[in-house]
Backbone as numpy.savetxt, mean C-alpha at the origin, in Angstrom:
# Nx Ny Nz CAx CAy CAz Cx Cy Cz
7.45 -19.15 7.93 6.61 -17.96 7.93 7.50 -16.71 7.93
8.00 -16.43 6.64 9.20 -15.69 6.54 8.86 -14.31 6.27
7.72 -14.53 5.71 7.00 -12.79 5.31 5.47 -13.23 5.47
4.92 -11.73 4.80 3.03 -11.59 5.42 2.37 -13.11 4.74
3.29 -12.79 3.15 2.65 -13.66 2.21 2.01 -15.33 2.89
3.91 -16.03 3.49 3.70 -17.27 3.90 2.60 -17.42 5.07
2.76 -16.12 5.84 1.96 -16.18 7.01 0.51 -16.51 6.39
-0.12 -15.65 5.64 -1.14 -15.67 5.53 -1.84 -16.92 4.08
-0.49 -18.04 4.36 -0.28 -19.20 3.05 -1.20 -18.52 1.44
-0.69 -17.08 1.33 -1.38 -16.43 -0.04 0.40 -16.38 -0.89
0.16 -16.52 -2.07 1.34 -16.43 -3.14 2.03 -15.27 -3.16
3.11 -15.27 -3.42 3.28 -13.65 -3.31 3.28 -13.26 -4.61
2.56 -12.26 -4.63 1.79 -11.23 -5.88 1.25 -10.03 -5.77
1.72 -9.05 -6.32 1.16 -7.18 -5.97 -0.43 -7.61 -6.10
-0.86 -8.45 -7.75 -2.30 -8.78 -7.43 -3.09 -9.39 -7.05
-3.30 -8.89 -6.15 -3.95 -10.12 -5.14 -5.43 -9.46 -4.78
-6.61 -10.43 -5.29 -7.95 -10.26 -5.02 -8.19 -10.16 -3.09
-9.46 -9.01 -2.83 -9.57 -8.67 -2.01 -10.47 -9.84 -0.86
-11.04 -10.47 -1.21 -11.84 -11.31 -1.34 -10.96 -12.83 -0.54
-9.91 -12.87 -1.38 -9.02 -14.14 -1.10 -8.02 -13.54 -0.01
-7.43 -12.48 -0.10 -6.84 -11.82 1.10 -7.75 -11.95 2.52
-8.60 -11.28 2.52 -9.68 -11.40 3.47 -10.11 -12.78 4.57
-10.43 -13.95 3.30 -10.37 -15.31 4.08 -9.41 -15.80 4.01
-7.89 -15.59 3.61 -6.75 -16.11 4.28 -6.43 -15.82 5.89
-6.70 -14.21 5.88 -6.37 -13.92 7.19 -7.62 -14.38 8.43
-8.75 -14.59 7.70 -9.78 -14.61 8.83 -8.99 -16.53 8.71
-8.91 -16.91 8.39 -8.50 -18.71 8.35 -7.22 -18.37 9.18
-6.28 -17.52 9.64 -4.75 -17.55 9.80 -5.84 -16.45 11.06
-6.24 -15.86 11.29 -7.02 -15.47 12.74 -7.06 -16.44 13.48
-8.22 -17.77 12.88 -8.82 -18.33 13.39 -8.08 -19.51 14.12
-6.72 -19.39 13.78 -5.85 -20.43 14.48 -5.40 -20.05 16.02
-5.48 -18.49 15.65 -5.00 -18.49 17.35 -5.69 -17.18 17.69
-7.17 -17.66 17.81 -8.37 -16.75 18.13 -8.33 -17.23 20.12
-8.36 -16.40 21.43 -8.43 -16.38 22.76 -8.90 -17.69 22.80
-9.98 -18.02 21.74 -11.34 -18.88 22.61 -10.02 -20.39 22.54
-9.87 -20.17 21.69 -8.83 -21.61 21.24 -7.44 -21.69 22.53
-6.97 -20.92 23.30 -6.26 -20.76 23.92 -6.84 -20.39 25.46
-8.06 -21.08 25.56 -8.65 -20.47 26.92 -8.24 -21.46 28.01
-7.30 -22.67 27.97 -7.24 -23.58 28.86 -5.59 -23.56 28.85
-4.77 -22.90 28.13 -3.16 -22.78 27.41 -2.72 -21.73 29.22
-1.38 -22.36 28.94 -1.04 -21.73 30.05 -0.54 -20.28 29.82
-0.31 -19.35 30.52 0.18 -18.47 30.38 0.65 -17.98 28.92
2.15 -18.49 29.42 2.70 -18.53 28.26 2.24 -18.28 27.10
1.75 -20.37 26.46 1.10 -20.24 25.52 -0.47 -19.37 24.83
-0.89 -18.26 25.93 -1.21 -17.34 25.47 -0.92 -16.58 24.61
0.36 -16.18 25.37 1.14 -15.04 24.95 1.42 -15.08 23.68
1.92 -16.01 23.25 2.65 -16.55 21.95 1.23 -16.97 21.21
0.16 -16.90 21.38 -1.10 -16.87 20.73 -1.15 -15.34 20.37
-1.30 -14.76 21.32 -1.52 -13.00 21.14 -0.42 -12.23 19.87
0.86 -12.85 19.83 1.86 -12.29 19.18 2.05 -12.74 18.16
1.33 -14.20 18.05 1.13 -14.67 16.35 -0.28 -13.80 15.90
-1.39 -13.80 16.70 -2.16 -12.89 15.98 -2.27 -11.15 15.58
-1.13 -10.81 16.51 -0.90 -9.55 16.16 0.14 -9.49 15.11
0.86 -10.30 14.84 1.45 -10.50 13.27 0.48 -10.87 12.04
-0.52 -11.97 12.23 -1.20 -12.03 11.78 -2.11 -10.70 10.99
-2.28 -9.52 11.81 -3.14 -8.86 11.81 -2.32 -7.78 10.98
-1.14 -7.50 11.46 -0.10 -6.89 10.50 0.05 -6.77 9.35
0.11 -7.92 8.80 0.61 -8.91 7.90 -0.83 -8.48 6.68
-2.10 -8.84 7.37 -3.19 -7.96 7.00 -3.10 -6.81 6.48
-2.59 -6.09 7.62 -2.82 -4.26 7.47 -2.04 -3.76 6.19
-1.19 -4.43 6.28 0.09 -4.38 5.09 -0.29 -5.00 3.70
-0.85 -5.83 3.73 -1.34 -6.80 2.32 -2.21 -5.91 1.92
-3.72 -5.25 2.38 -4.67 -5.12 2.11 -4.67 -3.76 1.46
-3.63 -2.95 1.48 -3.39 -1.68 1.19 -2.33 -1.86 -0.13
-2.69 -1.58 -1.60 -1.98 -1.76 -2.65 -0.51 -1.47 -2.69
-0.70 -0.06 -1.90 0.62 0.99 -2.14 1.77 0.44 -0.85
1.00 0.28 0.11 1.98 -1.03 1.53 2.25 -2.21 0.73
1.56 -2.56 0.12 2.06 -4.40 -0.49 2.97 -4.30 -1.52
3.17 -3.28 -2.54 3.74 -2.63 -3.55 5.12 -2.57 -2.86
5.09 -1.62 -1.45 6.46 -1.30 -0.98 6.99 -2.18 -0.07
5.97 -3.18 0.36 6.51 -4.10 1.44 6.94 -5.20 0.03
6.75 -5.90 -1.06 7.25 -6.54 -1.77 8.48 -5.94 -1.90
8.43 -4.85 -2.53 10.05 -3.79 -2.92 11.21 -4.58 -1.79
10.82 -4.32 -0.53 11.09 -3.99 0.74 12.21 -6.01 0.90
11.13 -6.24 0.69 10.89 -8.03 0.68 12.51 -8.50 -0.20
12.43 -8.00 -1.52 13.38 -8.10 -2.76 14.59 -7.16 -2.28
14.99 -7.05 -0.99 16.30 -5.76 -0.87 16.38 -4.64 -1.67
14.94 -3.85 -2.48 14.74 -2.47 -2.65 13.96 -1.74 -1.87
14.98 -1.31 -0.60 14.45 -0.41 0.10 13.77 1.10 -0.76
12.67 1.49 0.09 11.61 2.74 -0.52 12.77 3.41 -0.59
12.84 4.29 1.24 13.69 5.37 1.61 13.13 6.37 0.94
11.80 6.75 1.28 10.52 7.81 0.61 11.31 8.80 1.21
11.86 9.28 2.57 12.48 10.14 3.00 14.01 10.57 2.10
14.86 9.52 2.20 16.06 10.13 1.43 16.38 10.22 0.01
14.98 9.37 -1.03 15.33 9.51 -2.00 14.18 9.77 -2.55
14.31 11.16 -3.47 13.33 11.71 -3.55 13.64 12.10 -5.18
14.37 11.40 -5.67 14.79 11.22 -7.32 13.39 10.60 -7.70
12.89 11.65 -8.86 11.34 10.43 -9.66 11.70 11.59 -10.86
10.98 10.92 -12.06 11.32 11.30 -13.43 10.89 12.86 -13.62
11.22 13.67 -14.52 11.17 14.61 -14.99 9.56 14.82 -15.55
9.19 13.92 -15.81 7.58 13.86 -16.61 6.57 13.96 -15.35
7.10 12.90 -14.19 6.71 12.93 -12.83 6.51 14.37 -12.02
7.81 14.68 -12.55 7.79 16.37 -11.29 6.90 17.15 -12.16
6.82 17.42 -13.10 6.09 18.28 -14.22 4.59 17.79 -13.67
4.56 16.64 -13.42 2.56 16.26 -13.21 2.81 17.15 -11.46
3.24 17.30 -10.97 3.25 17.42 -9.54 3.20 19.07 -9.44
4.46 19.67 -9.92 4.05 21.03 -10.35 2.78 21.73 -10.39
1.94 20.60 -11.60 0.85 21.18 -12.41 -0.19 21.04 -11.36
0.17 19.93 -10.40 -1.11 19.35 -9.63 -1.16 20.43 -8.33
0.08 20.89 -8.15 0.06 21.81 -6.84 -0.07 22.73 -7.27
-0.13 23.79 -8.53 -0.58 24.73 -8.95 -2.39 24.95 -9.18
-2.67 23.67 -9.91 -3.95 23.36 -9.89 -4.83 23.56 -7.96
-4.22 22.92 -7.02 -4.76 23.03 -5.64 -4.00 24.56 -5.27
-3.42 25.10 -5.63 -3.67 26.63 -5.30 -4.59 27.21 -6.10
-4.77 26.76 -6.95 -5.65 27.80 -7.61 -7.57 27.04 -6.99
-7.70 26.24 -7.02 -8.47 25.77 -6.10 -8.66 26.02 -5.22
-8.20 26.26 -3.92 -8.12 26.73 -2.51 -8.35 28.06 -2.42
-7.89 29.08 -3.59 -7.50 30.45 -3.98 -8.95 30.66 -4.37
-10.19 29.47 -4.57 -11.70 30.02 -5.27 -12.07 29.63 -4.32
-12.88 30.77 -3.58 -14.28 30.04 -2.68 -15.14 28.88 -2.78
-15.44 28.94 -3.88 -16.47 27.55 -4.49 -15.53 26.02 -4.51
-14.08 26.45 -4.50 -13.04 24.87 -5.16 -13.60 24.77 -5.70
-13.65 26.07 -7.18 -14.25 24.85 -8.83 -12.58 24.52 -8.90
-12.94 23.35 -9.87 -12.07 22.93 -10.23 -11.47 21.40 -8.92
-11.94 21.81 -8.28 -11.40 20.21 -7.18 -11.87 18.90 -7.76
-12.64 18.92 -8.60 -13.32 17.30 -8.85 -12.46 17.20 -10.20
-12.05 18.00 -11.06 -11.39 17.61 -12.40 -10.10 17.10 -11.92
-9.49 17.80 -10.77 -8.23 17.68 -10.25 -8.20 15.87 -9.21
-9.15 15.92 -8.78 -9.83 14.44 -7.75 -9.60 13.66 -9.30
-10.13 13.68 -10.26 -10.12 13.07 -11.22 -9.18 12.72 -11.75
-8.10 13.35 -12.21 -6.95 13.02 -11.89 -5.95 12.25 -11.74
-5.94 12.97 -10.09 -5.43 11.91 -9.43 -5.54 10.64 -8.93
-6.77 10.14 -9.23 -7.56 8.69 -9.20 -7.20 8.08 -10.37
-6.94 8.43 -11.63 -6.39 8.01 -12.67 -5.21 7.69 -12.94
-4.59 8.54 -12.12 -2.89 8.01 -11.95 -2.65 6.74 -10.87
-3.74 7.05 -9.81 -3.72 5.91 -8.86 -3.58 4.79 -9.19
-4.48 4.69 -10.17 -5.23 3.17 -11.06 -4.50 2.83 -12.29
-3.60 4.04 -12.64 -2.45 3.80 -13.84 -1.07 3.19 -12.95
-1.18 3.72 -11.70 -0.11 3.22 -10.68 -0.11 1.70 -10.59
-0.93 1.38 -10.26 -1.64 0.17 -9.42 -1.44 -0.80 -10.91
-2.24 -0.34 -12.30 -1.53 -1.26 -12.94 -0.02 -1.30 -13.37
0.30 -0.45 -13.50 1.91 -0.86 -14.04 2.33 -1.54 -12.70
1.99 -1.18 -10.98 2.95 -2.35 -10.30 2.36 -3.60 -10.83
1.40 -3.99 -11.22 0.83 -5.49 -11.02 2.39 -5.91 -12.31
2.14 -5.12 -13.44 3.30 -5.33 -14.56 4.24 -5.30 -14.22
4.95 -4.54 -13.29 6.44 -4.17 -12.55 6.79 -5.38 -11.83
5.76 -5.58 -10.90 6.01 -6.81 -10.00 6.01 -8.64 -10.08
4.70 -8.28 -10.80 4.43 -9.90 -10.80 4.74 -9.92 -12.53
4.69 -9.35 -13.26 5.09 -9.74 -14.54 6.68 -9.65 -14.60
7.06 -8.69 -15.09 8.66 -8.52 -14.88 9.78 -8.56 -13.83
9.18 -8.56 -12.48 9.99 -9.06 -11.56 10.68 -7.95 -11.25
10.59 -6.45 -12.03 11.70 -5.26 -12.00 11.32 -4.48 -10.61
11.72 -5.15 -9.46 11.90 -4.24 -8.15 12.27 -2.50 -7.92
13.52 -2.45 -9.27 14.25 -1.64 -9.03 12.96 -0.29 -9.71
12.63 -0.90 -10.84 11.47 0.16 -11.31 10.53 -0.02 -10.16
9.86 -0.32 -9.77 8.94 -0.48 -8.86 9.37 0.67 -7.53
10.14 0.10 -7.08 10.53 1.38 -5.99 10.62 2.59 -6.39
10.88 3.01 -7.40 10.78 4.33 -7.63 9.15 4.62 -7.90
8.52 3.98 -8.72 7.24 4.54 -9.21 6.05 4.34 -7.52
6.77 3.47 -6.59 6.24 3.23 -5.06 6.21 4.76 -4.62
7.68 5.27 -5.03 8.00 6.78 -4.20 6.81 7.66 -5.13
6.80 7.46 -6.39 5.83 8.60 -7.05 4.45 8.46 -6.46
3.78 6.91 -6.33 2.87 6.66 -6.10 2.52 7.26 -4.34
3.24 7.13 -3.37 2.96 7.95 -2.28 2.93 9.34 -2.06
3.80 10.14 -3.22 3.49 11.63 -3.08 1.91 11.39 -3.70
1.37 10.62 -5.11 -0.18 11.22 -5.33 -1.23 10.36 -4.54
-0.78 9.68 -3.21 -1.50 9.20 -2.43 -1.81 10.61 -1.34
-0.70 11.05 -1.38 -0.72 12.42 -0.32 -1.74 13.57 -0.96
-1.23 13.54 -2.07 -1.77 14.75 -2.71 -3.72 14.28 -3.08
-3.79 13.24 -3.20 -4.71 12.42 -2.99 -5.84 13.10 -1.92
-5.35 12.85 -0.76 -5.33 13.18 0.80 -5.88 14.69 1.19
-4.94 15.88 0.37 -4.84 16.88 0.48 -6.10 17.57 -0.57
-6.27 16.83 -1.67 -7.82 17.48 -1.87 -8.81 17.25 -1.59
-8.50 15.67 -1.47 -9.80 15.16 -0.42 -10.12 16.00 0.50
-9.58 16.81 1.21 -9.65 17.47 2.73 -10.46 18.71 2.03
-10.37 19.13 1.21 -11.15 20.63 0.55 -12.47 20.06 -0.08
Protein backbone atom coordinates (compact mmCIF):
# COMPACT_ATOMS: atom_id res chain seq x y z
CA UNK A 1 0.00 0.00 0.00
CA UNK A 2 2.59 2.27 -1.39
CA UNK A 3 0.39 5.17 -2.62
CA UNK A 4 -3.58 6.37 -2.51
CA UNK A 5 -3.96 4.30 -5.72
CA UNK A 6 -2.91 0.69 -4.03
CA UNK A 7 -4.66 1.78 -0.92
CA UNK A 8 -7.75 2.29 -2.40
CA UNK A 9 -6.89 -1.24 -4.88
CA UNK A 10 -7.99 1.53 -7.97
CA UNK A 11 -5.27 1.53 -11.06
CA UNK A 12 -3.33 4.31 -11.23
CA UNK A 13 -4.82 6.73 -13.80
CA UNK A 14 -5.45 10.78 -13.90
CA UNK A 15 -8.91 9.18 -15.36
CA UNK A 16 -10.56 7.84 -13.07
CA UNK A 17 -14.56 7.70 -12.95
CA UNK A 18 -16.18 9.29 -9.94
CA UNK A 19 -18.45 6.65 -9.27
CA UNK A 20 -15.63 3.82 -9.03
CA UNK A 21 -13.45 6.14 -6.82
CA UNK A 22 -16.29 6.56 -4.46
CA UNK A 23 -16.98 2.65 -3.85
CA UNK A 24 -13.36 1.85 -3.65
CA UNK A 25 -12.98 4.04 -0.74
CA UNK A 26 -16.39 3.35 0.91
CA UNK A 27 -15.11 -0.75 0.42
CA UNK A 28 -11.36 0.41 1.88
CA UNK A 29 -13.63 2.49 4.81
CA UNK A 30 -15.43 -0.37 5.47
CA UNK A 31 -12.46 -2.47 6.55
CA UNK A 32 -11.61 -0.53 9.42
CA UNK A 33 -14.98 1.21 10.20
CA UNK A 34 -15.04 1.58 14.83
CA UNK A 35 -17.95 -0.92 14.69
CA UNK A 36 -15.45 -3.65 13.31
CA UNK A 37 -12.87 -2.80 15.99
CA UNK A 38 -15.26 -2.51 18.99
CA UNK A 39 -13.85 -5.62 20.93
CA UNK A 40 -9.77 -4.82 19.48
CA UNK A 41 -7.65 -3.77 22.13
CA UNK A 42 -6.43 -0.51 22.45
CA UNK A 43 -3.91 -0.57 20.33
CA UNK A 44 -5.51 -2.28 17.60
CA UNK A 45 -7.82 0.62 17.54
CA UNK A 46 -5.47 2.92 17.02
CA UNK A 47 -3.96 1.41 14.02
CA UNK A 48 -7.71 1.09 12.80
CA UNK A 49 -8.13 4.96 13.22
CA UNK A 50 -4.76 5.67 11.25
CA UNK A 51 -5.48 3.28 8.42
CA UNK A 52 -8.77 5.07 8.05
CA UNK A 53 -7.51 8.41 8.23
CA UNK A 54 -5.16 7.46 5.34
CA UNK A 55 -7.81 5.93 3.85
CA UNK A 56 -9.75 9.10 3.88
CA UNK A 57 -6.71 11.07 2.57
CA UNK A 58 -6.00 9.05 -0.03
CA UNK A 59 -9.80 10.00 -0.93
CA UNK A 60 -9.43 13.70 -0.46
CA UNK A 61 -6.52 13.58 -2.84
CA UNK A 62 -7.95 11.16 -5.60
CA UNK A 63 -11.28 12.84 -5.82
CA UNK A 64 -10.00 16.28 -6.73
CA UNK A 65 -8.59 16.20 -10.58
CA UNK A 66 -5.99 18.95 -10.07
CA UNK A 67 -4.63 16.93 -6.40
CA UNK A 68 -4.55 13.56 -8.42
CA UNK A 69 -2.87 15.33 -11.48
CA UNK A 70 -0.15 16.66 -8.91
CA UNK A 71 -0.10 13.85 -6.49
CA UNK A 72 0.64 11.42 -9.69
CA UNK A 73 3.44 14.17 -10.85
CA UNK A 74 4.48 13.97 -7.19
CA UNK A 75 4.28 9.93 -7.25
CA UNK A 76 6.77 9.86 -10.69
CA UNK A 77 9.69 12.20 -8.79
CA UNK A 78 8.13 15.48 -10.58
CA UNK A 79 7.84 17.55 -7.83
CA UNK A 80 5.00 20.70 -8.45
CA UNK A 81 7.08 23.33 -6.32
CA UNK A 82 3.90 25.77 -7.32
CA UNK A 83 5.87 28.10 -4.93
CA UNK A 84 9.45 28.09 -6.50
CA UNK A 85 8.72 27.47 -9.92
CA UNK A 86 6.72 29.67 -11.48
CA UNK A 87 8.18 29.18 -15.24
CA UNK A 88 4.73 28.39 -17.59
CA UNK A 89 4.71 29.26 -21.36
CA UNK A 90 4.56 32.57 -22.91
CA UNK A 91 0.97 31.82 -24.54
CA UNK A 92 0.10 30.89 -20.76
CA UNK A 93 1.18 34.33 -19.22
CA UNK A 94 -0.52 36.24 -22.15
CA UNK A 95 -4.05 34.22 -21.14
CA UNK A 96 -3.36 35.38 -17.46
CA UNK A 97 -2.56 38.99 -18.28
CA UNK A 98 -5.76 39.14 -20.34
CA UNK A 99 -7.72 37.31 -17.56
CA UNK A 100 -6.55 39.77 -14.77
CA UNK A 101 -7.19 42.69 -16.87
CA UNK A 102 -10.56 41.32 -17.82
CA UNK A 103 -11.37 40.99 -13.57
CA UNK A 104 -10.28 44.59 -13.23
CA UNK A 105 -12.26 45.76 -15.54
CA UNK A 106 -15.08 43.73 -14.03
CA UNK A 107 -14.73 44.69 -10.44
CA UNK A 108 -14.11 48.41 -11.91
CA UNK A 109 -18.31 47.98 -13.19
CA UNK A 110 -20.89 48.00 -10.61
CA UNK A 111 -23.08 45.51 -12.42
CA UNK A 112 -19.65 42.83 -13.09
CA UNK A 113 -20.86 42.81 -16.76
CA UNK A 114 -18.68 40.89 -18.16
CA UNK A 115 -18.01 38.17 -15.11
CA UNK A 116 -19.93 35.26 -16.78
CA UNK A 117 -18.00 35.57 -20.32
CA UNK A 118 -14.84 35.64 -18.18
CA UNK A 119 -16.44 32.39 -15.68
CA UNK A 120 -16.73 31.03 -19.14
CA UNK A 121 -13.56 30.98 -19.82
CA UNK A 122 -12.04 29.87 -17.35
CA UNK A 123 -14.17 26.65 -17.13
CA UNK A 124 -13.00 25.97 -20.59
CA UNK A 125 -9.50 25.97 -19.88
CA UNK A 126 -10.34 23.87 -16.78
CA UNK A 127 -11.84 21.13 -18.99
CA UNK A 128 -9.07 21.76 -21.77
CA UNK A 129 -6.72 21.18 -18.61
CA UNK A 130 -8.25 18.13 -17.35
CA UNK A 131 -8.14 16.70 -20.87
CA UNK A 132 -4.70 17.10 -21.97
CA UNK A 133 -3.66 15.61 -18.23
CA UNK A 134 -5.78 12.47 -18.95
CA UNK A 135 -3.31 12.63 -22.49
CA UNK A 136 -0.17 13.79 -20.48
CA UNK A 137 -0.60 11.15 -17.93
CA UNK A 138 -2.18 8.06 -18.73
CA UNK A 139 -1.52 8.22 -22.47
CA UNK A 140 2.05 9.44 -22.81
CA UNK A 141 3.38 8.90 -19.48
CA UNK A 142 5.09 12.70 -19.92
CA UNK A 143 5.29 13.72 -16.07
CA UNK A 144 7.64 16.32 -16.96
CA UNK A 145 4.86 18.12 -19.24
CA UNK A 146 2.33 17.48 -16.79
CA UNK A 147 3.92 19.34 -13.92
CA UNK A 148 4.16 22.29 -15.55
CA UNK A 149 0.63 22.50 -17.14
CA UNK A 150 -0.37 21.19 -12.98
CA UNK A 151 1.38 24.74 -12.13
CA UNK A 152 -0.78 26.56 -14.98
CA UNK A 153 -3.74 24.62 -14.03
CA UNK A 154 -3.65 25.90 -10.21
CA UNK A 155 -3.12 29.59 -11.01
CA UNK A 156 -6.79 29.18 -13.26
CA UNK A 157 -8.11 27.16 -10.35
CA UNK A 158 -7.33 30.38 -8.24
CA UNK A 159 -8.38 32.71 -10.64
CA UNK A 160 -11.32 30.38 -10.92
CA UNK A 161 -11.94 31.14 -7.13
CA UNK A 162 -11.45 34.84 -7.45
CA UNK A 163 -14.43 35.44 -9.80
CA UNK A 164 -16.41 33.12 -8.35
CA UNK A 165 -16.26 35.43 -5.20
CA UNK A 166 -17.76 38.59 -7.38
Amino acid sequence: MDNHFSLLNLPKRFDLSVDVLEQAWKQASSRVHPDRFATASAAEKRVAVQWASRINDAYQTLKNPLSRAAYMCELEDFPIQAESNTAMSTEFLMTQMQWREQLDDVRADPQHNGVDELLQEIKAKQAELFDEMKNLIDVRQDYASATKRVREWMFVNKMHQEVKAL
